[in-house]
C-alpha positions in Angstrom: 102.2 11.7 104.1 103.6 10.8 100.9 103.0 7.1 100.1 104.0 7.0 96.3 106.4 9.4 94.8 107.0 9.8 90.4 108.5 12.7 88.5 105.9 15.2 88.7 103.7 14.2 91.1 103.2 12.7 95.1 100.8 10.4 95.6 99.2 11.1 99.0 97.4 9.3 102.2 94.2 11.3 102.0 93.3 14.2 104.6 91.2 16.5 105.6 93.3 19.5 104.0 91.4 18.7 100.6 88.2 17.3 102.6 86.3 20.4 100.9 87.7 19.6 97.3 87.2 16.3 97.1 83.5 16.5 98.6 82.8 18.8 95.8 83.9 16.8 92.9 81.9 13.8 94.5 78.8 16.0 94.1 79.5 17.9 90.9 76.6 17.5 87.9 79.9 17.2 85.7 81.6 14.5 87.3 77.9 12.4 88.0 77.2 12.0 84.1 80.4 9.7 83.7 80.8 8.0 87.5 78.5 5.6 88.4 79.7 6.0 92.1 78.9 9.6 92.5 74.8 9.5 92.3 74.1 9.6 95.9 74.9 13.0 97.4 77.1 13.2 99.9 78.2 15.8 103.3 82.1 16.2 104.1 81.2 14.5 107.2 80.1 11.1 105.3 82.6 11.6 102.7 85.8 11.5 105.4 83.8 8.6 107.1 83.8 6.6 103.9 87.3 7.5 103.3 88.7 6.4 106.7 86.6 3.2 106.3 88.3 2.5 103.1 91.7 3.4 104.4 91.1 0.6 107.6 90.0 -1.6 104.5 92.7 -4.2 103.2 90.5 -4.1 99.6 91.6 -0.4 98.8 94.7 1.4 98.4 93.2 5.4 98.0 96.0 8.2 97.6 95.4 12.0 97.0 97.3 12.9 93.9 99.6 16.1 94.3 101.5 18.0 92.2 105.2 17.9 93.4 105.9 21.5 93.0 103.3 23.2 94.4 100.8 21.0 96.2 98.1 21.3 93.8 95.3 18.5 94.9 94.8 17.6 91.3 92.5 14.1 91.7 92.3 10.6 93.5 93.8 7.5 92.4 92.7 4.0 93.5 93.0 -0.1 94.0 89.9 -1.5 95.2 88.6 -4.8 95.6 92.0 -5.8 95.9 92.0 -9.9 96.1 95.4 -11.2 96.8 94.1 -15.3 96.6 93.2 -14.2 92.9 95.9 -11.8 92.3 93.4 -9.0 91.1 92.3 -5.5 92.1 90.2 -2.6 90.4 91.9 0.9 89.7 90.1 3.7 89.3 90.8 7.9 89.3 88.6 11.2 89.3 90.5 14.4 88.5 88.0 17.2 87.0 90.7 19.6 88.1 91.7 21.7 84.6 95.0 20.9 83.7 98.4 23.0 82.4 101.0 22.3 80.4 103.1 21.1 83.5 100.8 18.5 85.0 97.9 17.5 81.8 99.6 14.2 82.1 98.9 13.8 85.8 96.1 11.5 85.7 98.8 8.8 83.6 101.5 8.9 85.8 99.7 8.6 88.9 97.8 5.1 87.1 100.9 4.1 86.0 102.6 4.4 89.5 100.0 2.8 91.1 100.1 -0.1 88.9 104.0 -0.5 89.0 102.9 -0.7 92.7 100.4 -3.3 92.4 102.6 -5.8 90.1 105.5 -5.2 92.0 105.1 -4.7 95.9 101.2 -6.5 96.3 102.0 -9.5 93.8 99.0 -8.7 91.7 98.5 -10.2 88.6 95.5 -7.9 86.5 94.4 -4.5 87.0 90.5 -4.3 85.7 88.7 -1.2 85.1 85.5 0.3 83.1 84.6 3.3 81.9 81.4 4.9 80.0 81.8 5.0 76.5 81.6 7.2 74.0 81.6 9.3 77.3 85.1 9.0 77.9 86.3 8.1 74.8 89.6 10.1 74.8 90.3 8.6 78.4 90.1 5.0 77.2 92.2 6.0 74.4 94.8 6.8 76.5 94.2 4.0 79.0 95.0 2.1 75.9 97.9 4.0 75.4 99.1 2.8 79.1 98.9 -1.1 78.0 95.3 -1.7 78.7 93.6 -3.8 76.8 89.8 -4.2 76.1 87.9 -6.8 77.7 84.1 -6.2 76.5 81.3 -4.5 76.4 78.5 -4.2 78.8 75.4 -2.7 76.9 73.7 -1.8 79.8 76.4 -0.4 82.5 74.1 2.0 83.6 70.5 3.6 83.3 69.5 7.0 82.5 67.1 9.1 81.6 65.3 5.4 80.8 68.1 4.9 78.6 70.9 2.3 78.9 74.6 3.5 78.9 77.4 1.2 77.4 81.1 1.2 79.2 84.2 -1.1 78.2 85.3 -3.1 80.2 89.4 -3.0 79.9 92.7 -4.6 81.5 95.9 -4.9 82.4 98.4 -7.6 83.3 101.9 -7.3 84.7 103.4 -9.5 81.8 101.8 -7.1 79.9 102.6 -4.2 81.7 106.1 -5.6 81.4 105.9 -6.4 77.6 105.1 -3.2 76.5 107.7 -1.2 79.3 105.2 1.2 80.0 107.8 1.7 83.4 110.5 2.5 80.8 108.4 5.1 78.4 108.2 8.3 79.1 104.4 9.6 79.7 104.3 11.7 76.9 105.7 9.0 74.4 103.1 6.9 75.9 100.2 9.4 75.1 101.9 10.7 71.8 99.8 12.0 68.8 101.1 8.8 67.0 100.3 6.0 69.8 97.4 8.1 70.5 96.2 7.7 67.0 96.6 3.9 66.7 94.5 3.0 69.7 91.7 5.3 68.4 91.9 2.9 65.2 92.2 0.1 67.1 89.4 1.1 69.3 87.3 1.8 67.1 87.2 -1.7 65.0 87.2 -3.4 68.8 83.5 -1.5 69.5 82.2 -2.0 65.8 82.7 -5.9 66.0 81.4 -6.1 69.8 78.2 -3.8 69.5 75.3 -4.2 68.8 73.8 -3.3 65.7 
């Protein structure tokens, strides 16, 4: 059932058509070293019991996101902890599917649609996220690129091999998501080489004054 549609792509209530998919990437080596979430292993059978849960949950909004023209299950896109006395909610996406030229923005729209959904049919105010950095790097980049804005550091986001790993911590807000008519751009003006470019500055001189030396 379609649930959110954009140019390119339909955003999905989840089913068991991509059960065997979707368990996969949950469990993939690749997809572990940058989500936290994924370090407990997981059957098909607890994965579509953690997915029905979350879908009887009024804290998460979880789509499948689909290409338009053929079907291709090409990631997840999610609101979680969705609090509508403070007007917040969490978004978050996994899509290790290799993209073409037709859908290598796919992961953008679909955030982008799901926020215009969040400001404008749930009322909420900021979208939060974090990511592992320099990890994803090029995916905060063009987070940036989408109107979010950096909100810290946290040196310690995660432990491994006795190490720590950093993340940013990074926002949105509907006046800025407004502002900046991220509705009214075109994707790939939003992720041009140019805008691209700028936030890699910017992001750079935001990490070197909030690290630690």
């Amino acid at each position: 059932m379609i649930f959110i549609e954009t140019e390119n792509l339909n955003l999905r209530v989840p089913s068991k058509e991509n059960l065997d998919q979707w368990s996969e990437w949950i469990n993939s080596p690749k997809i572990r070293g940058t989500i936290s979430s994924t370090l407990i292993p997981k059957t098909k059978e607890m994965q579509w019991n953690w997915i029905e849960n979350e879908l009887n949950s009024k804290k998460r909004i979880l789509l499948e996101i689909c290409d338009k023209k053929n079907n291709l299950f090409l990631g997840v896109v999610s609101l979680s902890t969705i609090n509508y006395e403070n007007r917040s909610a969490q978004i978050s996406t996994i899509s290790p599917v290799k993209k073409n030229k037709e859908n290598i923005h796919s992961v953008y729209e679909a955030r982008r649609a799901i926020l215009k959904y969040a400001f404008h049919e749930l009322s909420i105010n900021k979208v939060y996220a974090g990511t592992l950095y320099p990890e994803n790097k090029s995916y905060m980049i063009k987070n940036m690129c989408l109107g979010f804005e950096v909100e810290g550091i946290k040196h310690d986001s995660q432990w491994h091999n006795n190490q720590p790993k950093m993340s940013i911590n990074y926002f949105i807000t509907q006046s800025i998501f407004k502002k900046k008519k991220i509705m009214d751009t075109k994707i790939k003006d939003l992720l041009s080489k140019k805008n691209m470019n700028l936030n890699e500055k910017k992001l750079s001189k935001i990490v070197s004054f909030l690290q630690i030396k």
